[in-house]
Backbone as a printed PyTorch tensor [residue, N CA C, xyz], in Angstrom:
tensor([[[  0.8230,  -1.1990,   0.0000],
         [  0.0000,   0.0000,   0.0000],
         [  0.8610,   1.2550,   0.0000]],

        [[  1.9050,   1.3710,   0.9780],
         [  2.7490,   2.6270,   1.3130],
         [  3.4670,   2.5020,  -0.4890]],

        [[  3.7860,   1.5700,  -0.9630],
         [  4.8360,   1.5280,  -1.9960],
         [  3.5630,   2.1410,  -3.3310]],

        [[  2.7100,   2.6590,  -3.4090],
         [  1.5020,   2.2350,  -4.6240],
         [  1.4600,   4.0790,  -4.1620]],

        [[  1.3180,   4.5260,  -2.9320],
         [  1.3000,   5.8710,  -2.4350],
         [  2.4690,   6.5930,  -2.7910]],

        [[  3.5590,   5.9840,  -2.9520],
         [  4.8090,   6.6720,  -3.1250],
         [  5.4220,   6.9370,  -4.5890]],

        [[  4.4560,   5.9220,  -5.2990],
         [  4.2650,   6.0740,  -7.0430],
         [  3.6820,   7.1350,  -7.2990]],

        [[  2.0880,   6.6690,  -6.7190],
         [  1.1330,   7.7900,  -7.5230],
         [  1.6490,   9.3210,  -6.9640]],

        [[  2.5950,   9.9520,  -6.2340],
         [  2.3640,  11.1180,  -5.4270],
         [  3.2220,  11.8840,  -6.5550]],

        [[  4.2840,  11.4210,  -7.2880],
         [  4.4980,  12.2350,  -7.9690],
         [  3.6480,  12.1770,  -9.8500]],

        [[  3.2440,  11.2900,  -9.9720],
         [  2.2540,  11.4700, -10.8300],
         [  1.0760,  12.8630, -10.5840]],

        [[  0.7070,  12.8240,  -9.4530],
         [ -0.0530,  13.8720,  -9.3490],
         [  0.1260,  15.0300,  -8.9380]],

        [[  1.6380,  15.1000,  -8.8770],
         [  2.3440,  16.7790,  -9.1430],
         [  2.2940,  16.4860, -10.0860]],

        [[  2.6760,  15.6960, -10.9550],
         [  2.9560,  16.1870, -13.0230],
         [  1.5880,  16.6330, -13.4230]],

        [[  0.9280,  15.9640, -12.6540],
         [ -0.9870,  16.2530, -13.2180],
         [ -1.2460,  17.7010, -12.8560]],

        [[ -0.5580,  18.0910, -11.8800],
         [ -0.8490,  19.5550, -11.5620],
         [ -0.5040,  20.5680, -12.1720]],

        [[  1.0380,  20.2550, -12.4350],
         [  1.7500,  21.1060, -13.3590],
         [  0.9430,  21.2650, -14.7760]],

        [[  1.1230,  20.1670, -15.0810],
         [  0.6420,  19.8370, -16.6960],
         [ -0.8810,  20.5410, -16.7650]],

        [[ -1.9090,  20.3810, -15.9680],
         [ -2.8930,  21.2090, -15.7720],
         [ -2.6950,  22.5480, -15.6090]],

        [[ -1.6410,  23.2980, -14.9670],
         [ -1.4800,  24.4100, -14.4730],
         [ -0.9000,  25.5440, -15.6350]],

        [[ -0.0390,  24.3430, -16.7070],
         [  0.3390,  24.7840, -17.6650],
         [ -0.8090,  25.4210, -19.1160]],

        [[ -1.6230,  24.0710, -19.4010],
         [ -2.5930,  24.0120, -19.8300],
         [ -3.4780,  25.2940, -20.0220]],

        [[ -3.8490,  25.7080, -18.5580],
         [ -4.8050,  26.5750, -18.3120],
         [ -3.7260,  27.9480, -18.6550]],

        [[ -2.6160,  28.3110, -18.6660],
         [ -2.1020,  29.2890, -18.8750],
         [ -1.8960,  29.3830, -20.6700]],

        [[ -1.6210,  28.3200, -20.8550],
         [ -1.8480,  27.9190, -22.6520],
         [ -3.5230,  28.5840, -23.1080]],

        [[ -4.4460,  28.2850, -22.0040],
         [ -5.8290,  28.2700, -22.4070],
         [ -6.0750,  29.3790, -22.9620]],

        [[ -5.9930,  30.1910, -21.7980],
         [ -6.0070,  31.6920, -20.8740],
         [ -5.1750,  32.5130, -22.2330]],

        [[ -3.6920,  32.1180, -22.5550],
         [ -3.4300,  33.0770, -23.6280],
         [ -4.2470,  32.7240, -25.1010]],

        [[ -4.3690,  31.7720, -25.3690],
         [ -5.2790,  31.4200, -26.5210],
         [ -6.4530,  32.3760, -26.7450]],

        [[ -7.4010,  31.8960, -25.5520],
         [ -8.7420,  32.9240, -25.7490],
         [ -8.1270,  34.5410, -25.9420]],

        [[ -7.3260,  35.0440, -25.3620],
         [ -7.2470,  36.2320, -25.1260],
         [ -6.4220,  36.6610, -26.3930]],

        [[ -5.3800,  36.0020, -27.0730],
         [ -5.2000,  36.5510, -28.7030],
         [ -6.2470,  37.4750, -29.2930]],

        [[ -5.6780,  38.0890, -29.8150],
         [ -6.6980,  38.9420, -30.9000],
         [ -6.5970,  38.2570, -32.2400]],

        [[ -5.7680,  36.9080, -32.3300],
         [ -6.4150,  36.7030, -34.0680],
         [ -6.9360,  35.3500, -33.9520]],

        [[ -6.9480,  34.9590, -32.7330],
         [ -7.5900,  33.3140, -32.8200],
         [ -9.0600,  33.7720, -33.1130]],

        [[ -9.2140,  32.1900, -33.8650],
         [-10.7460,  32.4400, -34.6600],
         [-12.1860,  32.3380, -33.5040]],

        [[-13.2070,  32.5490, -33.7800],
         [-14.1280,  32.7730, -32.7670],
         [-14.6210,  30.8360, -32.5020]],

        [[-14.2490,  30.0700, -33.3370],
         [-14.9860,  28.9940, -33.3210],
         [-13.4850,  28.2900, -32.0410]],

        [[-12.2130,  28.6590, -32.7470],
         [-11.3820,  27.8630, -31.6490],
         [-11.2070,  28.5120, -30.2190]],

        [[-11.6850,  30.1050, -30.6650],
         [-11.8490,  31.0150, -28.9170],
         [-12.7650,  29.8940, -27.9860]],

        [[-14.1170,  29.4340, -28.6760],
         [-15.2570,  28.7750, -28.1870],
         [-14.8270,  27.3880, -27.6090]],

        [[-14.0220,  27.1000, -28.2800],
         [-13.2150,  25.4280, -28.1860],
         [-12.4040,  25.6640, -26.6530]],

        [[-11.6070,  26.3780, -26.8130],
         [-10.4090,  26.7650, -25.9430],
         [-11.0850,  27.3400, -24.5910]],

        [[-12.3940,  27.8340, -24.5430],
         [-13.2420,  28.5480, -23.3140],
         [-13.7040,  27.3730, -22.7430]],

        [[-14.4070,  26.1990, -23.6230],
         [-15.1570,  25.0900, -23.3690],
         [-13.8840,  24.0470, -22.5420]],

        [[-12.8950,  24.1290, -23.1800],
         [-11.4550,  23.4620, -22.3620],
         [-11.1940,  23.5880, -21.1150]],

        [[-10.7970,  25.0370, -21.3170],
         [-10.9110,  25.6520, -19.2450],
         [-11.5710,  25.2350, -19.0210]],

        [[-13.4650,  25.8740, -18.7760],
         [-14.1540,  25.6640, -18.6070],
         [-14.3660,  23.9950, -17.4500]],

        [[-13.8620,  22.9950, -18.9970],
         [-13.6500,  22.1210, -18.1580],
         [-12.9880,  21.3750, -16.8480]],

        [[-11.5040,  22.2060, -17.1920],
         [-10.2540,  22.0430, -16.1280],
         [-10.2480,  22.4820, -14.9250]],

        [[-10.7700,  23.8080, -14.8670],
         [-11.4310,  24.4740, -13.9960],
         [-12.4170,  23.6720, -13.3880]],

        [[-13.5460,  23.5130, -13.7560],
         [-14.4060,  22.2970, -13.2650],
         [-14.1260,  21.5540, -12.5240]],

        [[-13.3040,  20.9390, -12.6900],
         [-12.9250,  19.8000, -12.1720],
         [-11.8880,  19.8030, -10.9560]],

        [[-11.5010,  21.1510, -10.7860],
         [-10.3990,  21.1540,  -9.7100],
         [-11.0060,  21.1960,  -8.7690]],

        [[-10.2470,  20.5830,  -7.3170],
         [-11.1090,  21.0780,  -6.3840],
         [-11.3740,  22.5380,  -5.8810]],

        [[-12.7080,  22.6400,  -4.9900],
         [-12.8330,  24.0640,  -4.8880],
         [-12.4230,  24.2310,  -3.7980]],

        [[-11.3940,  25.5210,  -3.2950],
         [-10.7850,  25.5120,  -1.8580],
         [-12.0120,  26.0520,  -0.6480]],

        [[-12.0630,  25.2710,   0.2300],
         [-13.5460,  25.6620,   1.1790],
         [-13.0610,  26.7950,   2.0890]],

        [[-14.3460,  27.6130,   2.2880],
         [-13.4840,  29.1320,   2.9100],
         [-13.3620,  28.3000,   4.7520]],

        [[-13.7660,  27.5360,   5.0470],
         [-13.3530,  27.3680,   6.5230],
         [-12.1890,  26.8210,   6.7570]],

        [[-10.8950,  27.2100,   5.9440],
         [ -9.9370,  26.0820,   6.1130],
         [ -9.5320,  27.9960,   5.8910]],

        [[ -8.1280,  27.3680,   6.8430],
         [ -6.7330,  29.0070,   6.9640],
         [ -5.4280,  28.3440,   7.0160]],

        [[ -4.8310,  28.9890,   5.5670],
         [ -3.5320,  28.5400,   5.3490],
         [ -2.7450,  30.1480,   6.1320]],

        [[ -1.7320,  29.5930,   6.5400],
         [ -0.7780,  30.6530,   6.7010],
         [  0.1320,  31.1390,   5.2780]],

        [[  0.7200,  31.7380,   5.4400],
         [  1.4690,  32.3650,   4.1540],
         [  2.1430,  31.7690,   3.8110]],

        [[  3.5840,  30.9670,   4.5510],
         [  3.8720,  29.9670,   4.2900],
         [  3.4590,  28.7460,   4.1140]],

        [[  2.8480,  28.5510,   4.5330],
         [  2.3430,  27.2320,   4.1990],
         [  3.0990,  26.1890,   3.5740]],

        [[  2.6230,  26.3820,   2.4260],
         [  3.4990,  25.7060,   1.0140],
         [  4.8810,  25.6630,   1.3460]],

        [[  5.4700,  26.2040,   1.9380],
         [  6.5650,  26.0930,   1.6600],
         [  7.4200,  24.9440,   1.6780]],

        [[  6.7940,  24.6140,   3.2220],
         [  7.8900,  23.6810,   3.8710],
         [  6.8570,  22.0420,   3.0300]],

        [[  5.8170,  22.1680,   2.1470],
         [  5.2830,  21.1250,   1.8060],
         [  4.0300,  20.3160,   2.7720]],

        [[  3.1360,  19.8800,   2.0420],
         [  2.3160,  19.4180,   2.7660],
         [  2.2900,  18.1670,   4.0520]],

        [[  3.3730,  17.1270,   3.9500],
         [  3.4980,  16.5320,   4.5790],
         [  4.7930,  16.8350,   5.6880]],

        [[  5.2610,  17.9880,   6.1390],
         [  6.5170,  17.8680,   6.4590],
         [  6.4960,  18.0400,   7.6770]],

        [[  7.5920,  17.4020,   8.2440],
         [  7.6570,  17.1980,  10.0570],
         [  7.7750,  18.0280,  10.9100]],

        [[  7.4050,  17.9000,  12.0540],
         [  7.9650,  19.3470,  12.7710],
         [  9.0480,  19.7860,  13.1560]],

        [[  9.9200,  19.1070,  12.8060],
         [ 11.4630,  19.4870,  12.5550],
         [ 11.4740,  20.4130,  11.9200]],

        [[ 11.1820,  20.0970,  10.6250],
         [ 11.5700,  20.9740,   9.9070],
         [ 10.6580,  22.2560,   9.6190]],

        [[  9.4380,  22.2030,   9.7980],
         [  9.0970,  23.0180,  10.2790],
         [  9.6810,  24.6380,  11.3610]],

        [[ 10.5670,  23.8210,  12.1940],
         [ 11.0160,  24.3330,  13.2170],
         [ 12.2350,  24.8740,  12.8830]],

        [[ 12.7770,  24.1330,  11.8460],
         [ 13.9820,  24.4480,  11.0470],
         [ 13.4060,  26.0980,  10.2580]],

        [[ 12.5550,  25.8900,   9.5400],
         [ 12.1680,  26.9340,   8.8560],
         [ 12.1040,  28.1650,   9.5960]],

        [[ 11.5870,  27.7040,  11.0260],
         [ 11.2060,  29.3070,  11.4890],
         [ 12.0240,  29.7740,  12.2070]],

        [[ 13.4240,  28.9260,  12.4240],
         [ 14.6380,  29.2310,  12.9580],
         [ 15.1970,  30.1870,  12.0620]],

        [[ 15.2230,  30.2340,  10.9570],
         [ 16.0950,  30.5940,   9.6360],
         [ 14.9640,  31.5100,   9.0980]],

        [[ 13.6290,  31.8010,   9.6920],
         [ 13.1390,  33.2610,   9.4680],
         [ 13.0140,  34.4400,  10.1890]],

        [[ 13.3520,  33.3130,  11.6240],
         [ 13.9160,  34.2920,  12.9940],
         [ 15.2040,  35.0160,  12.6020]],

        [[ 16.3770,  34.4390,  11.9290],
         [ 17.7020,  34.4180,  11.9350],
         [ 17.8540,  35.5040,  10.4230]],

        [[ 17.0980,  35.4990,   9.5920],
         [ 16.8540,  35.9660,   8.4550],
         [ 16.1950,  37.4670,   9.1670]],

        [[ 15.5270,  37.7020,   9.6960],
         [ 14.3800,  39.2330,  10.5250],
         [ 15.1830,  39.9080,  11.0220]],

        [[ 16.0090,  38.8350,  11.5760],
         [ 17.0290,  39.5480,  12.8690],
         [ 18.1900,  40.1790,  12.1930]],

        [[ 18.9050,  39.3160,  10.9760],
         [ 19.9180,  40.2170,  10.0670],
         [ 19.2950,  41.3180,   9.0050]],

        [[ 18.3240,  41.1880,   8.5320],
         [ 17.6670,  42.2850,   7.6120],
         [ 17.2560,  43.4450,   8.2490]],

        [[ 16.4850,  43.3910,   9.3010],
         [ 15.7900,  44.6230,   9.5650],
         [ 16.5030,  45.0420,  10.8840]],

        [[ 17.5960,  44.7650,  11.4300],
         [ 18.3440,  45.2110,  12.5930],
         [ 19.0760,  46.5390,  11.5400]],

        [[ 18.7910,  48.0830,  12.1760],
         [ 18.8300,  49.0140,  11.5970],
         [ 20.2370,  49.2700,  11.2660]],

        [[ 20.5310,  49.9650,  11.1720],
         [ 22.1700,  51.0100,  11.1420],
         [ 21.7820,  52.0350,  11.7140]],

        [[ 22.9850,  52.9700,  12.2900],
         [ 22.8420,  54.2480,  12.5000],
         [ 22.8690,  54.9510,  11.3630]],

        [[ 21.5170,  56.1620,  11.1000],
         [ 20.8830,  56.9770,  10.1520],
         [ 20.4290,  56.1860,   9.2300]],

        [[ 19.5450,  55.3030,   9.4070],
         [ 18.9590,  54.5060,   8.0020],
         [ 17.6910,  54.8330,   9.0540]],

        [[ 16.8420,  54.5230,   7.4950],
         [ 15.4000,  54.7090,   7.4400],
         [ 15.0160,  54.0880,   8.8660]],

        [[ 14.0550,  54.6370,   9.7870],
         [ 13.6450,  53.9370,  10.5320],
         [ 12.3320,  53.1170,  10.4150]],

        [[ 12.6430,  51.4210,  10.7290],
         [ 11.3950,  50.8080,  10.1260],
         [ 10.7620,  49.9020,  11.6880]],

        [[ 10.0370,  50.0570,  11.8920],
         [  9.2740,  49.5230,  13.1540],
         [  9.0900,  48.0770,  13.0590]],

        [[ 10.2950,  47.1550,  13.4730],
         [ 10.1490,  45.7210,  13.3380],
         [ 10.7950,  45.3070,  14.8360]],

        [[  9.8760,  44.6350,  15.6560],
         [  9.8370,  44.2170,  17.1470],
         [ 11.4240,  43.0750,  16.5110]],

        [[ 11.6330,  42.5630,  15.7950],
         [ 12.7980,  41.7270,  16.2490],
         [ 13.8980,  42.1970,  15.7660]],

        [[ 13.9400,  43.1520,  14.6730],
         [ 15.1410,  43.5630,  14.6970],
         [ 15.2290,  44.8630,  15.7560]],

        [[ 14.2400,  45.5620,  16.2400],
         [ 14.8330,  46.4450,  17.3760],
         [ 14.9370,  45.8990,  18.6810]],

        [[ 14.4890,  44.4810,  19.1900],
         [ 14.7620,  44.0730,  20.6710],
         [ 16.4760,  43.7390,  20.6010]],

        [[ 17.0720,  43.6810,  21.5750],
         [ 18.2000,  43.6700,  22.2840],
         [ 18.5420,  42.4310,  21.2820]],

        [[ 20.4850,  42.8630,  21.4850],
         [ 20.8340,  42.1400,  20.9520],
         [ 21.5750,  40.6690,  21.8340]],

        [[ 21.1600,  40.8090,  22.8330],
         [ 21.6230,  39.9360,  23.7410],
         [ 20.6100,  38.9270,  23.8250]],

        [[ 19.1420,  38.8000,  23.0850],
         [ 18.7250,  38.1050,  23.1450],
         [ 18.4610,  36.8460,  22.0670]],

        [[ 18.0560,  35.3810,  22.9330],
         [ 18.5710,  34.3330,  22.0210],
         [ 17.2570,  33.6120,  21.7980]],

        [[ 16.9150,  33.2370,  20.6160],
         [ 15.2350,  32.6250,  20.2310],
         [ 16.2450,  30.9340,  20.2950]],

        [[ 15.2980,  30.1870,  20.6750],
         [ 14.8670,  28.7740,  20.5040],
         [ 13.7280,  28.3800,  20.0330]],

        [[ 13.7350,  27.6460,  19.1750],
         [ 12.6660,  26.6550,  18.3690],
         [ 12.7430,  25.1540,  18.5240]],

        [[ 11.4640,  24.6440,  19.5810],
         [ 11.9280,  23.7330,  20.0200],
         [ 10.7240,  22.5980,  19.4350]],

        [[ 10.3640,  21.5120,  19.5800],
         [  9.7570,  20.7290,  19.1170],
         [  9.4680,  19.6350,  20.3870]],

        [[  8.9850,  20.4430,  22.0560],
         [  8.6390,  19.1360,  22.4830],
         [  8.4600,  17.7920,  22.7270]],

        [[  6.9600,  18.1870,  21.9460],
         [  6.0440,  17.0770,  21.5410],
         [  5.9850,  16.8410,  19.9590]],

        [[  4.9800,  15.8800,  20.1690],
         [  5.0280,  15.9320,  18.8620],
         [  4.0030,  16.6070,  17.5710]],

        [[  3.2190,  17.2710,  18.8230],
         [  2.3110,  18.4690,  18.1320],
         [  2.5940,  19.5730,  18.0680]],

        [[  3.9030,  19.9300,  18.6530],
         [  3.9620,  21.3000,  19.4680],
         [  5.1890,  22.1030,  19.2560]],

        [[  4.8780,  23.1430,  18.9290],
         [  5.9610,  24.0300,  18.5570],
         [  6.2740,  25.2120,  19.6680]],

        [[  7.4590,  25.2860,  20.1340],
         [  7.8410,  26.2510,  21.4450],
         [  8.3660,  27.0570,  20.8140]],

        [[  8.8640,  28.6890,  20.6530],
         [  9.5410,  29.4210,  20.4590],
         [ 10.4550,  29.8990,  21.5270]],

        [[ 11.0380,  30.3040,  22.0240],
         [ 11.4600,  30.5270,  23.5940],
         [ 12.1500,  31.5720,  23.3840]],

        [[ 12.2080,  32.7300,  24.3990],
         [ 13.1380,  33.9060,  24.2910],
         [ 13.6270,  33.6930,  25.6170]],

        [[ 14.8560,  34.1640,  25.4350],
         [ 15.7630,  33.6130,  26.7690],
         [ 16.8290,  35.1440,  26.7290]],

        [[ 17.1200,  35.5040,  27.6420],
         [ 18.4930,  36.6500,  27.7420],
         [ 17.3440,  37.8480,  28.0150]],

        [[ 16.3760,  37.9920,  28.0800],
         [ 15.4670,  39.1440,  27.8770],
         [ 16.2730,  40.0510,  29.4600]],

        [[ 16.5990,  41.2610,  28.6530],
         [ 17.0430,  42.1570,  29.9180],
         [ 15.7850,  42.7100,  30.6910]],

        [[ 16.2980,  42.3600,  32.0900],
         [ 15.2430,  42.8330,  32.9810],
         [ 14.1320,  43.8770,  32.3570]],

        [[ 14.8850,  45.0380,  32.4930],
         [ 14.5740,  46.6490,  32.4050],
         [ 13.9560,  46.6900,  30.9860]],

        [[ 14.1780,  45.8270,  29.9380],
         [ 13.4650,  45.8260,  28.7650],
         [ 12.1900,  45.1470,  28.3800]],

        [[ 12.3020,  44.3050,  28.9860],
         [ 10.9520,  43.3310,  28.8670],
         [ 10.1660,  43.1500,  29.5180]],

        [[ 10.4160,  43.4460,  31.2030],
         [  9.4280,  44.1060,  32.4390],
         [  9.3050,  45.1140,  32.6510]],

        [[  7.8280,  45.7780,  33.3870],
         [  8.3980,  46.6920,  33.8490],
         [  6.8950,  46.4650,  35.2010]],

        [[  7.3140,  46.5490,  36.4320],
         [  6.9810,  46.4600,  37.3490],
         [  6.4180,  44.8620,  37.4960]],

        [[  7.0090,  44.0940,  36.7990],
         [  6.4160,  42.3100,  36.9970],
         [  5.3540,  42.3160,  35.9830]],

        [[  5.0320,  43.4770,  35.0900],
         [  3.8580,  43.0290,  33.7050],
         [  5.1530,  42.9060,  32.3680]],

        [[  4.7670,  41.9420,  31.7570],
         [  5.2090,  42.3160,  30.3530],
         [  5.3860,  43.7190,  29.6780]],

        [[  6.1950,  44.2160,  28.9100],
         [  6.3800,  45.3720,  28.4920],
         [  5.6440,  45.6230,  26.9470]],

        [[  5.3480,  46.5830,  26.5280],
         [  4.8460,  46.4920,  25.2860],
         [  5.9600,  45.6990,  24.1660]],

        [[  7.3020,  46.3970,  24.2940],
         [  8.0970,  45.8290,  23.2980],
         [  8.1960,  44.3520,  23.1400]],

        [[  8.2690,  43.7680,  24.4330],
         [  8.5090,  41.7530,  24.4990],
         [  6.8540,  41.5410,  24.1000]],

        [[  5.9600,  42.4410,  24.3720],
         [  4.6030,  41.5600,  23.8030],
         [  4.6710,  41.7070,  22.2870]],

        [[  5.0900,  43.0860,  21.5850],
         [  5.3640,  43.2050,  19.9500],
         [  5.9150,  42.1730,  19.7520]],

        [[  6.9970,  41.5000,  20.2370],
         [  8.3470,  40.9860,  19.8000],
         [  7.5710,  39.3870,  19.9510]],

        [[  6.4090,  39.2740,  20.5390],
         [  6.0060,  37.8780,  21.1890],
         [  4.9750,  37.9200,  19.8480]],

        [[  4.3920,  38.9190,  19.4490],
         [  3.3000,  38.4660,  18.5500],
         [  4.0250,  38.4010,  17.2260]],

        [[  5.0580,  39.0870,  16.9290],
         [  5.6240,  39.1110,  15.7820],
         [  6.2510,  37.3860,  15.5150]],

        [[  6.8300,  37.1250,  16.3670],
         [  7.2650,  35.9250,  16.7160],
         [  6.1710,  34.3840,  16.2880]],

        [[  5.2800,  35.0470,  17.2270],
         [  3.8950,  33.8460,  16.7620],
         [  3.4300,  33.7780,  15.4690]],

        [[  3.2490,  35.7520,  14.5070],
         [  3.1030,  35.3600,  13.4710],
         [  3.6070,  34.8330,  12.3510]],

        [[  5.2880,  34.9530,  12.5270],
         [  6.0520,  34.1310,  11.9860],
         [  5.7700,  32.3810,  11.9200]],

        [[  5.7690,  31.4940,  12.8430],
         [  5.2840,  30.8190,  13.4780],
         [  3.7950,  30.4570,  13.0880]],

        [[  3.0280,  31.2850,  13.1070],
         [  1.7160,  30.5860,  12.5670],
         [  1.4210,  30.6440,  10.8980]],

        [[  2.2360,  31.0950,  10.5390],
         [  2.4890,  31.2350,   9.0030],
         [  2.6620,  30.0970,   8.3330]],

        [[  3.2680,  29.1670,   9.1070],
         [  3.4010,  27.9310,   8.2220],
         [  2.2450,  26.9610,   8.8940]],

        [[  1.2510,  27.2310,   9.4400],
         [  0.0060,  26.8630,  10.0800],
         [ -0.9820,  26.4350,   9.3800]],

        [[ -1.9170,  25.2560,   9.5490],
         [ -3.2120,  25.8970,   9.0590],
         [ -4.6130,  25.0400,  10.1040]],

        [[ -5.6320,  26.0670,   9.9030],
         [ -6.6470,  25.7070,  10.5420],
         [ -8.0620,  25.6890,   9.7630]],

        [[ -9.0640,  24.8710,  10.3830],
         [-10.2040,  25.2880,  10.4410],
         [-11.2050,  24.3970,  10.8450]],

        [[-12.6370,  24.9010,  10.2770],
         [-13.5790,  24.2500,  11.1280],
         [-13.5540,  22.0620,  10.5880]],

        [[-13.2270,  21.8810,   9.0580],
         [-12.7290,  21.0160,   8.7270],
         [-11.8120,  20.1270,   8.9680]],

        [[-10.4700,  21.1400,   9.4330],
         [ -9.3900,  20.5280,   9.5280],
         [ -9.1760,  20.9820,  10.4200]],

        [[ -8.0870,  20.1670,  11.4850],
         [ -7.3230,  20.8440,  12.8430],
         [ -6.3110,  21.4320,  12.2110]],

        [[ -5.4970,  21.8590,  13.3990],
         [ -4.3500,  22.6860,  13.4910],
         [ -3.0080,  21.7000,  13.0170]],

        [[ -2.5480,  22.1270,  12.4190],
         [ -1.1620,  21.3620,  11.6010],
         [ -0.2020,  21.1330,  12.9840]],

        [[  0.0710,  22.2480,  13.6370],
         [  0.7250,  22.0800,  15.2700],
         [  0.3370,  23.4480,  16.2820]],

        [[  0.2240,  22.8480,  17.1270],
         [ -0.0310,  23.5360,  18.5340],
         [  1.4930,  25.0330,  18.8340]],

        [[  0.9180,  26.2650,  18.2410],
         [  2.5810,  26.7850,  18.9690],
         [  2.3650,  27.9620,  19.7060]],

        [[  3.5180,  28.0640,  20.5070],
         [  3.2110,  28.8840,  22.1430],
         [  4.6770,  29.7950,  21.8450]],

        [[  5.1090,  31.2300,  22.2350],
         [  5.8840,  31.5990,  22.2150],
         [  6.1720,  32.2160,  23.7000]],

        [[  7.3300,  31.9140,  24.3300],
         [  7.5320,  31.4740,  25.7790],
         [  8.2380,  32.4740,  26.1930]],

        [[  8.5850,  33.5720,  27.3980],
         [  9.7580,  33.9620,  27.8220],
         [  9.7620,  33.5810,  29.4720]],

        [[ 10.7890,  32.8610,  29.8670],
         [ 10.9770,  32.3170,  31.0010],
         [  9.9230,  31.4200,  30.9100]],

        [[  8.8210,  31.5910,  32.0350],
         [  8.3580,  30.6740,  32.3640],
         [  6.7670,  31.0080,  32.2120]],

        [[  6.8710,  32.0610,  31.0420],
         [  4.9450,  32.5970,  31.0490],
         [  4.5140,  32.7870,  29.3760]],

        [[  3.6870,  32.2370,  28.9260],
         [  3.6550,  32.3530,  27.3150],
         [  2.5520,  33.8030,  27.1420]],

        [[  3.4780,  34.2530,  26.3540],
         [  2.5190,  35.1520,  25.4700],
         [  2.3070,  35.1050,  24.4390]],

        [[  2.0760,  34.2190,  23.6150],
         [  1.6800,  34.4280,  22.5580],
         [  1.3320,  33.0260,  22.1830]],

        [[  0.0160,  32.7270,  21.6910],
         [  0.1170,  31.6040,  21.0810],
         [  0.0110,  31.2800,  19.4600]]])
């Protein structure tokens, strides 16, 4: 059974492509200005069909932006891998210079003493962890500070980007973004 699954899976990327191609073949056809009106009719009736037949995406289902990226079946490793290397990617791009444009991004302006972990628990569950958070920056009288809560949601939405939910489908993984020992963000 597993060996018959591992055939057909790339058959039906070629089916996608080859469809995907198709419809862009279709799409410029009709839209020529010298194709004839009888093969415009042919070529509409084609889509028409291809289209048809795809599935239709149901609005109760929420992909994150990434999504796709890391592929539909992929582990939470790597998953975790990914959002290590978009943490690590935020943190070198948008960490400013002196006299450059100022751009309002919670991870490249929090401290540079601080260190993200991406951890993988369980096996549903995705941890982010901020660790090094200077006192005076991330508290202030024992509440969270605005900046570590920016820096906590920015964090999650990174993180829930490669997510998806809905009333159909569950949650791809469970993720919590942690500092010390209190989550803010899920």
């Amino acid at each position: 059974m597993g060996f018959v699954a591992l055939c057909i899976a790339p058959v039906c990327r070629y089916a996608r492509v080859v469809a995907s191609l198709r419809i862009v073949r279709l799409r410029a056809l009709i839209d020529h200005p010298r194709t004839g009106d009888s093969e415009r009719q042919v070529a509409q009736r084609m889509l028409d069909r291809i289209l048809g037949s795809r599935p239709v995406p149901s609005d109760d289902r929420n992909y994150g932006s990434r999504h796709s990226r890391v592929g539909r079946h992929a582990s939470l490793s790597r998953i975790a891998d990914m959002i290590r290397d978009d943490i690590a990617l935020a943190r070198v791009v948008f960490s400013g210079a002196a006299g450059a444009i100022a751009v309002t991004d919670p991870i490249g302006d929090a401290p540079t003493q601080i260190v993200y972990r991406v951890e993988t628990p369980f096996d549903a569950e995705i941890v982010v962890a901020i660790d090094g958070v200077p006192e005076d920056w991330g508290w202030s009288d024992g509440v969270v500070s605005p900046a570590l809560q920016a820096l906590a949601d920015e964090l999650a939405a990174i993180m829930n980007s490669y997510n998806h939910d809905g009333a159909v489908v569950g949650k791809r993984f469970f993720g919590r973004v942690r500092a010390g020992n209190e989550t803010l963000a899920r």
